[in-house]
Residue, then its C-alpha position, 0 to 999 in steps of 0.5 A: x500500500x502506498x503512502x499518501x502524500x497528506x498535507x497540512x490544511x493551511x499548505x493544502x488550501x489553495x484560498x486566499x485569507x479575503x476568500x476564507x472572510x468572505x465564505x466564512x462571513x457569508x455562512x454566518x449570515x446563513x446560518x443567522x438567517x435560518x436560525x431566526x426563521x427557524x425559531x420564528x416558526x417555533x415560537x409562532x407554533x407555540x404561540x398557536x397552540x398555547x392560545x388554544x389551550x388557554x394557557x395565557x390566563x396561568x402564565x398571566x397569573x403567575x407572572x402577575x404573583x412573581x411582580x407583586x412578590x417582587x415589588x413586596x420585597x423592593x419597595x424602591x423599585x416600583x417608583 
């Protein structure tokens, strides 16, 4: 079996420095784009379904119990 001639990535890539910025920043703003459509999707999914299971009313009133508490024990910040 012969031996294959196996180089380091940085002498094997044939890219210049402004090639990999420019690739590199291009699938960033890919990758953000996707993960913000993505999490929109979600988000509006659970929003579908939490309106239709009337979940809104329990997180209102805990939400609600977690504000009073918290202007209970710090008076200053409800000025």
């Amino acid at each position: 079996m012969a031996k294959k001639n196996v180089q380091p990535y940085e002498k094997s890539s044939k890219l210049s420095l402004w090639e990999i910025i420019t690739n590199n920043f291009i699938g960033g703003l890919a990758w953000a784009l996707g993960a913000t459509i993505g999490l929109s999707i979600i988000f509006t999914i659970l929003g579908m379904v939490a309106k239709n299971v009337n979940l809104v009313p329990v997180v209102g009133s805990f939400v609600s119990q977690v504000i009073n508490f918290i202007l209970a024990t710090n008076p200053h910040l409800g000025k």
